[in-house]
mmCIF file as gemmi writes it, N, C-alpha and C atoms, coordinates in Angstrom:
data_model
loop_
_atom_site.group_PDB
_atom_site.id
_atom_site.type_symbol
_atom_site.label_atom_id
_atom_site.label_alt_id
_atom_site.label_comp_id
_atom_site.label_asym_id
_atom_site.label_entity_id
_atom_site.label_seq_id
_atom_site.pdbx_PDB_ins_code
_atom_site.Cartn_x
_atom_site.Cartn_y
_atom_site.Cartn_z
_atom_site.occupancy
_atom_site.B_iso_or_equiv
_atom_site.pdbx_formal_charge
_atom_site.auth_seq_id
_atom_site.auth_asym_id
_atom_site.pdbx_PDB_model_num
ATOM 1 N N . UNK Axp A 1 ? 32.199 126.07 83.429 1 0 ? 1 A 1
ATOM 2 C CA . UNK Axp A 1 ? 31.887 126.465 84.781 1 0 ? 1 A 1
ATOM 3 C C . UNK Axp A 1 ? 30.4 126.259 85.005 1 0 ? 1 A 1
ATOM 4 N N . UNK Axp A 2 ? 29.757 125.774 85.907 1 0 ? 2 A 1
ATOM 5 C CA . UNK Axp A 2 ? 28.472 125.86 86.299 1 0 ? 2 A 1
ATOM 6 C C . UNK Axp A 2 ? 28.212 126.644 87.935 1 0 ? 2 A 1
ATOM 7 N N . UNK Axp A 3 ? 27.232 126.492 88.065 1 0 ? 3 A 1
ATOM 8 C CA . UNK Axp A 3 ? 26.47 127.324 89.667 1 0 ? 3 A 1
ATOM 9 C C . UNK Axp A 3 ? 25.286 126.662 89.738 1 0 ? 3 A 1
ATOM 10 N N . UNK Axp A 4 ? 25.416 126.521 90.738 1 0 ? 4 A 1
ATOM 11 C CA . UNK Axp A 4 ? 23.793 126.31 91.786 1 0 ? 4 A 1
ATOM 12 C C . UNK Axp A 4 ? 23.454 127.173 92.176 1 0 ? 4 A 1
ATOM 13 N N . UNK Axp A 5 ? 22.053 127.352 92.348 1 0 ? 5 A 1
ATOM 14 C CA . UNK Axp A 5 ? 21.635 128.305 93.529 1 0 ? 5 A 1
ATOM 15 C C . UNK Axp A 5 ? 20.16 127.807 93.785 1 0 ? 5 A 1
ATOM 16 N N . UNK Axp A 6 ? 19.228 127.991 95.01 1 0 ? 6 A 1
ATOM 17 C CA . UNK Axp A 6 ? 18.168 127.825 95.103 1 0 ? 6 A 1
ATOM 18 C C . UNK Axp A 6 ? 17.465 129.636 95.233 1 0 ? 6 A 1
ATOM 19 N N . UNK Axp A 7 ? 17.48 130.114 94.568 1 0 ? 7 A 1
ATOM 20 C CA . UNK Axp A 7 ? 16.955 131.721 94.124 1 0 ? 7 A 1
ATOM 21 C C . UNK Axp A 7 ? 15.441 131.473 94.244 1 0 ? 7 A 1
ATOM 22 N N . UNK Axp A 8 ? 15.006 132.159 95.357 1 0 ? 8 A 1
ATOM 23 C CA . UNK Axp A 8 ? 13.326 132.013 94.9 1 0 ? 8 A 1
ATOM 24 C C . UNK Axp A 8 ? 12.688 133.091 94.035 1 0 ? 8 A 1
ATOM 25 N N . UNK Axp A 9 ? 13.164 134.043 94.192 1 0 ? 9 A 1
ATOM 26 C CA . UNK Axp A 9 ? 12.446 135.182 93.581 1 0 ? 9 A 1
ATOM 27 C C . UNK Axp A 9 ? 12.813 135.227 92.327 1 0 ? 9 A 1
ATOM 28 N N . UNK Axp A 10 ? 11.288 135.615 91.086 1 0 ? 10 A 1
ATOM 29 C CA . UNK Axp A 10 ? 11.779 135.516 89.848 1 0 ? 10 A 1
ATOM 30 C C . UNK Axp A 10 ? 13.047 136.264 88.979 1 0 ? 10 A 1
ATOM 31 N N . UNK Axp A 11 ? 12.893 137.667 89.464 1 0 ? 11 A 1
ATOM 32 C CA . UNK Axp A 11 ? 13.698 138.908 89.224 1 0 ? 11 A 1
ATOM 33 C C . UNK Axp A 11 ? 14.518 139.079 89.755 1 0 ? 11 A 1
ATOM 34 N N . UNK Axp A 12 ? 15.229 138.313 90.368 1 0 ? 12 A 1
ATOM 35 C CA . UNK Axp A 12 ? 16.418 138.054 90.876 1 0 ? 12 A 1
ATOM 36 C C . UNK Axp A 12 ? 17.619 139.161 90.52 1 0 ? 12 A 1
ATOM 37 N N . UNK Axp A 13 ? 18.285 138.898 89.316 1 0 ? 13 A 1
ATOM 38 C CA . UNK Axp A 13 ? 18.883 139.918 88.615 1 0 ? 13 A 1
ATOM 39 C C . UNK Axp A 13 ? 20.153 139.592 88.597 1 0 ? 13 A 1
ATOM 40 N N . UNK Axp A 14 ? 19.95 137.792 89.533 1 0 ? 14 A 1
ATOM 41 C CA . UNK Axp A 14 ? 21.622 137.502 89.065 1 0 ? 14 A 1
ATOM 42 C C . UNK Axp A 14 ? 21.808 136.582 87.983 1 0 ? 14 A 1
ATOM 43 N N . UNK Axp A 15 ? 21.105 136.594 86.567 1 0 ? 15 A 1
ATOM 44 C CA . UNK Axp A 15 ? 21.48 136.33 85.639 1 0 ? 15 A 1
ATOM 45 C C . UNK Axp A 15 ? 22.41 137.224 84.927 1 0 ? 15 A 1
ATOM 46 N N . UNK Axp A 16 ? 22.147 138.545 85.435 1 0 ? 16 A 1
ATOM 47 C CA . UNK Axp A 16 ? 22.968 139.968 85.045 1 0 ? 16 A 1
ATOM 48 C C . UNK Axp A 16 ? 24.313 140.109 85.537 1 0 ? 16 A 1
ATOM 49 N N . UNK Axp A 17 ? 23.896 139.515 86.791 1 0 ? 17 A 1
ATOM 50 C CA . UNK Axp A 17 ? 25.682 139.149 87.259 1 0 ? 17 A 1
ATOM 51 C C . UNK Axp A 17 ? 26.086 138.24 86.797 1 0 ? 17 A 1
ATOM 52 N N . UNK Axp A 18 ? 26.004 137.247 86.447 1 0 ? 18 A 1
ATOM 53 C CA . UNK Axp A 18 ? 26.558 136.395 85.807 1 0 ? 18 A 1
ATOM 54 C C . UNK Axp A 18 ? 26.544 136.593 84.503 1 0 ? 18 A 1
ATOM 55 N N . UNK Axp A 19 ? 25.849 137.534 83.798 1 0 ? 19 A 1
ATOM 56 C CA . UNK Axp A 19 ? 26.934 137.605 82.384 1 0 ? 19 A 1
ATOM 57 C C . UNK Axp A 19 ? 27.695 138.685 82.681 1 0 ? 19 A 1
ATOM 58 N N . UNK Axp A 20 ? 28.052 139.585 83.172 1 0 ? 20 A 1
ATOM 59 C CA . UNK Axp A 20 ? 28.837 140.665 83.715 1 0 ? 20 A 1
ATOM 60 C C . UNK Axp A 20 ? 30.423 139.471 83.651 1 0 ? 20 A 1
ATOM 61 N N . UNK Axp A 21 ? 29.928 138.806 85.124 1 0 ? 21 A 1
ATOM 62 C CA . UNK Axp A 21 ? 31.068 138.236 85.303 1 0 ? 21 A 1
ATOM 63 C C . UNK Axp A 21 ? 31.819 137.305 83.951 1 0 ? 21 A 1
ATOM 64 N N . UNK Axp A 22 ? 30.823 136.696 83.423 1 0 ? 22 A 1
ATOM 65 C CA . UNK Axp A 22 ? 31.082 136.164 82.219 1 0 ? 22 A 1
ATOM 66 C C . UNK Axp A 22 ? 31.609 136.715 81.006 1 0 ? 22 A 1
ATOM 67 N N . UNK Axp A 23 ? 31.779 137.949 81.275 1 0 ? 23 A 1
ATOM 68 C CA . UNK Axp A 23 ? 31.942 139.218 80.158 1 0 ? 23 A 1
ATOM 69 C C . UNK Axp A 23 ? 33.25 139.47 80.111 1 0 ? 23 A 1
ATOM 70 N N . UNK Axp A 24 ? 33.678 139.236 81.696 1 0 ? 24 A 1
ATOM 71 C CA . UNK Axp A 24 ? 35.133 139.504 81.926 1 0 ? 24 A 1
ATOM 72 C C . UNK Axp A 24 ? 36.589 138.772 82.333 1 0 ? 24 A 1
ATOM 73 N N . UNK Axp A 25 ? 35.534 137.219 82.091 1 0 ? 25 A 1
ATOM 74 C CA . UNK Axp A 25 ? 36.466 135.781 82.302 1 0 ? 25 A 1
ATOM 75 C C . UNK Axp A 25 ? 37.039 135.293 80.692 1 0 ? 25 A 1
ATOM 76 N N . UNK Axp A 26 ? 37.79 134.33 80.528 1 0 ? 26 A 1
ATOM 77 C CA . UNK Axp A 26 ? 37.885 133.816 79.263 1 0 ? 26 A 1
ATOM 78 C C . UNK Axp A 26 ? 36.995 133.189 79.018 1 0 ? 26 A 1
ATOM 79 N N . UNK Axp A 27 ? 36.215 132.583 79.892 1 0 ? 27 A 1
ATOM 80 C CA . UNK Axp A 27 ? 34.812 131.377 79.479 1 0 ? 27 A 1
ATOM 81 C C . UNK Axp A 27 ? 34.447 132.018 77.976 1 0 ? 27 A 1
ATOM 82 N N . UNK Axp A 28 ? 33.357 130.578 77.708 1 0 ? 28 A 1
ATOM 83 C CA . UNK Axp A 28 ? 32.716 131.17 76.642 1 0 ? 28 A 1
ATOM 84 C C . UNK Axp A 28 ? 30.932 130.768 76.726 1 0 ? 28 A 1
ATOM 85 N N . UNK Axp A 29 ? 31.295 130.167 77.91 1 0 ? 29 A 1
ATOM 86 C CA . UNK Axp A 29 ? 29.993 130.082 78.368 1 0 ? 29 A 1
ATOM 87 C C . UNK Axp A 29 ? 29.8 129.53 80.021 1 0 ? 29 A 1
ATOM 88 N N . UNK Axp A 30 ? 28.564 129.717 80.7 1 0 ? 30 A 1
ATOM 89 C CA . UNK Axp A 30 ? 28.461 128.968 81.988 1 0 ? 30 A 1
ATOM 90 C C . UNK Axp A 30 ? 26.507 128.294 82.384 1 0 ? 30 A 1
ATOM 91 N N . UNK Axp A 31 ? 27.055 127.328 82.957 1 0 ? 31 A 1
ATOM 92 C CA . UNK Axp A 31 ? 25.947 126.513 82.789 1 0 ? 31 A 1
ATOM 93 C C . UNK Axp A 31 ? 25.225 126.732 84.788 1 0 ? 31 A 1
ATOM 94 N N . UNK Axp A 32 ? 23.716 127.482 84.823 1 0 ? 32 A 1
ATOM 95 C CA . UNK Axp A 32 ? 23.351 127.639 86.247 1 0 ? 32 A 1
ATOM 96 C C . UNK Axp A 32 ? 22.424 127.009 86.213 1 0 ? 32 A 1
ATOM 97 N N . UNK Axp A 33 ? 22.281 126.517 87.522 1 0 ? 33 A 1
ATOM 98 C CA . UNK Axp A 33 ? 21.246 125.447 88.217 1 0 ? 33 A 1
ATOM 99 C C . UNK Axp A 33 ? 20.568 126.164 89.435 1 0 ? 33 A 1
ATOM 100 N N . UNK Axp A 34 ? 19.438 126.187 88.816 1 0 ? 34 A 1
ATOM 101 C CA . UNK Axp A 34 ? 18.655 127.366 90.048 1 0 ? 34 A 1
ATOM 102 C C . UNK Axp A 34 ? 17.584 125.876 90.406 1 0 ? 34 A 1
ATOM 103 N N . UNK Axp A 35 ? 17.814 125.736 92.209 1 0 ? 35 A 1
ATOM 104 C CA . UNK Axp A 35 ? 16.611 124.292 92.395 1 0 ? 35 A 1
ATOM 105 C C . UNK Axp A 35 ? 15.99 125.338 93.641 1 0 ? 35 A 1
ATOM 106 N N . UNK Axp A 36 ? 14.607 125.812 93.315 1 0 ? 36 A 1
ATOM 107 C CA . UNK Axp A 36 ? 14.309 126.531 94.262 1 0 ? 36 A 1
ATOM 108 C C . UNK Axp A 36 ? 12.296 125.944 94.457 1 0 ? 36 A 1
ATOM 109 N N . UNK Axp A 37 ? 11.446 125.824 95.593 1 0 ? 37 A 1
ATOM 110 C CA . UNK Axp A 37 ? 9.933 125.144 95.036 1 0 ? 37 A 1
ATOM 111 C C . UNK Axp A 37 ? 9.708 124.508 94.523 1 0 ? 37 A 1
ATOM 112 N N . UNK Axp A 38 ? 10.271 123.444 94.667 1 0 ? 38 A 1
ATOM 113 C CA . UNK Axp A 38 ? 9.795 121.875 93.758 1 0 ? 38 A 1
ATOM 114 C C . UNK Axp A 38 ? 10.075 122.558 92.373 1 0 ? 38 A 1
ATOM 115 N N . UNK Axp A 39 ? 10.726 123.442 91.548 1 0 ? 39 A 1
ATOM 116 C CA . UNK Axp A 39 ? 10.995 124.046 90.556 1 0 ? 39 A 1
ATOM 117 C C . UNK Axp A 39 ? 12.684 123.755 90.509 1 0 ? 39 A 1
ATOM 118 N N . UNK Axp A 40 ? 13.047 123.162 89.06 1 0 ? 40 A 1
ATOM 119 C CA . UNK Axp A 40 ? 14.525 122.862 88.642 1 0 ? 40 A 1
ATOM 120 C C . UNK Axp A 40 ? 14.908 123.666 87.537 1 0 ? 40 A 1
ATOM 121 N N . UNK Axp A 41 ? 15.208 124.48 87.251 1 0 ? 41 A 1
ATOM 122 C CA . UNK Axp A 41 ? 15.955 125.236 86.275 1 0 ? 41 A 1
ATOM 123 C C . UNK Axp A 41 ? 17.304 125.389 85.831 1 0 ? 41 A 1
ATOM 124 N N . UNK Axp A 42 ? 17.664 124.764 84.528 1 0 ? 42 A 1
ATOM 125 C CA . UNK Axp A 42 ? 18.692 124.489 83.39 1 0 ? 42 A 1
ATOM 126 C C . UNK Axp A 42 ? 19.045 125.517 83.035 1 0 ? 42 A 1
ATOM 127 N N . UNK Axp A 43 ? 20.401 126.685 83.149 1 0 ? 43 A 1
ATOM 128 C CA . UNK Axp A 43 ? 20.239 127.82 82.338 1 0 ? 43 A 1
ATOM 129 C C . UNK Axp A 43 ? 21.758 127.81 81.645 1 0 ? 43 A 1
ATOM 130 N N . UNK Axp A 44 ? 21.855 128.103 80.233 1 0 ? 44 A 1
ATOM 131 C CA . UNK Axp A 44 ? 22.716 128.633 79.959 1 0 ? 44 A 1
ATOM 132 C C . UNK Axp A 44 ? 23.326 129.858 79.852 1 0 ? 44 A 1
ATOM 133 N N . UNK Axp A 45 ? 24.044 130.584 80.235 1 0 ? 45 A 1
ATOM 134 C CA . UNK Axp A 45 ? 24.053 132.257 79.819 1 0 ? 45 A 1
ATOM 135 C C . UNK Axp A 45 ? 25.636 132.169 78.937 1 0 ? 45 A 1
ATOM 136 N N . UNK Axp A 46 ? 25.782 132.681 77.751 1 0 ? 46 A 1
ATOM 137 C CA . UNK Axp A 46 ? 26.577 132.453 76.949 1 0 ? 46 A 1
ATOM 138 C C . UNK Axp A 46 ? 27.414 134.137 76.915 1 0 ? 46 A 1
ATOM 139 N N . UNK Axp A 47 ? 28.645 133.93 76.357 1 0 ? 47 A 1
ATOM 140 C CA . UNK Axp A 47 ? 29.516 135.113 76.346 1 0 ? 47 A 1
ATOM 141 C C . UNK Axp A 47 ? 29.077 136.175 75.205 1 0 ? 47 A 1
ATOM 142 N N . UNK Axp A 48 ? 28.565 137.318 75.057 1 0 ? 48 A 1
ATOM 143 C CA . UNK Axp A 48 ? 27.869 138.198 74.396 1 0 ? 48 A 1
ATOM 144 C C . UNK Axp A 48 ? 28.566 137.801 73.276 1 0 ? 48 A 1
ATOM 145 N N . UNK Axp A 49 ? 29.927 137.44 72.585 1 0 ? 49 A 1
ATOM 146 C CA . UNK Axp A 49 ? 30.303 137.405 71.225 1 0 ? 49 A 1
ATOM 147 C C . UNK Axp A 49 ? 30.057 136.343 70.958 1 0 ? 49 A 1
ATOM 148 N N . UNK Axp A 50 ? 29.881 135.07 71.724 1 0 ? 50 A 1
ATOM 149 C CA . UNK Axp A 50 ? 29.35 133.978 71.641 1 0 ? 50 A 1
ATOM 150 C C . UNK Axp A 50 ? 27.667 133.776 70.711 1 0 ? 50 A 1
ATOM 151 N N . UNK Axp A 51 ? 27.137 134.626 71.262 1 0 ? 51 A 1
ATOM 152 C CA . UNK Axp A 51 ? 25.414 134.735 71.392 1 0 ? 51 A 1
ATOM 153 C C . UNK Axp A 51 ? 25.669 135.684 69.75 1 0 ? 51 A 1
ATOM 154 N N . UNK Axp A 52 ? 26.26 136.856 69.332 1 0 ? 52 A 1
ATOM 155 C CA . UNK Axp A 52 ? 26.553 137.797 67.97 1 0 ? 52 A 1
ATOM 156 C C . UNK Axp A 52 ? 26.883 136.287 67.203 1 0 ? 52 A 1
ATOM 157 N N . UNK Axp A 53 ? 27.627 135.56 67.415 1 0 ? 53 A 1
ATOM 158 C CA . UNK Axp A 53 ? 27.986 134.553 66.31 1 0 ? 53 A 1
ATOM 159 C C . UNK Axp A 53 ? 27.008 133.253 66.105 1 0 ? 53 A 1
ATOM 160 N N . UNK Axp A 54 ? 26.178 133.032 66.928 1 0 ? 54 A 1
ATOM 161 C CA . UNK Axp A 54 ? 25.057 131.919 66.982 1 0 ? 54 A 1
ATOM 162 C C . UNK Axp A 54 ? 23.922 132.836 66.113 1 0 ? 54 A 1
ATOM 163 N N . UNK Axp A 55 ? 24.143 133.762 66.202 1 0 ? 55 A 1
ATOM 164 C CA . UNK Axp A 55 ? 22.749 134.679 65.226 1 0 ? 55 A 1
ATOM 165 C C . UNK Axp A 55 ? 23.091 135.164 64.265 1 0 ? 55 A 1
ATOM 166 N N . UNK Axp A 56 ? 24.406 134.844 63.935 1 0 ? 56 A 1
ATOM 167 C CA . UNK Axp A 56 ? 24.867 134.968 62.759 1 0 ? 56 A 1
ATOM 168 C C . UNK Axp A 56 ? 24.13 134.23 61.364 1 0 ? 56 A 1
């Protein structure tokens, strides 16, 4: 799954929604595209058991 958004503000706080939501889908991960001020941002936010097993 991915998302766009053009979010200007840094603290936004919907990276929080989106692992929430991500918390409670089968995904195991989702890929967001924030294009906001001549600024492009790549984000991954990964499923919390996802992220326990990469730091494994």
């Amino acid at each position: 799954m991915f998302q766009i958004t053009a979010i200007t503000k840094t603290n936004s706080g919907y990276a929080s929604h989106l692992q929430r939501l991500l918390s409670i889908s089968p995904l195991r991960q989702l890929h967001w595209v924030n294009i906001a001020r001549h600024h492009v941002q790549f984000i991954t936010i990964r499923h919390e058991a996802e992220r326990s097993n990469a730091e494994k």
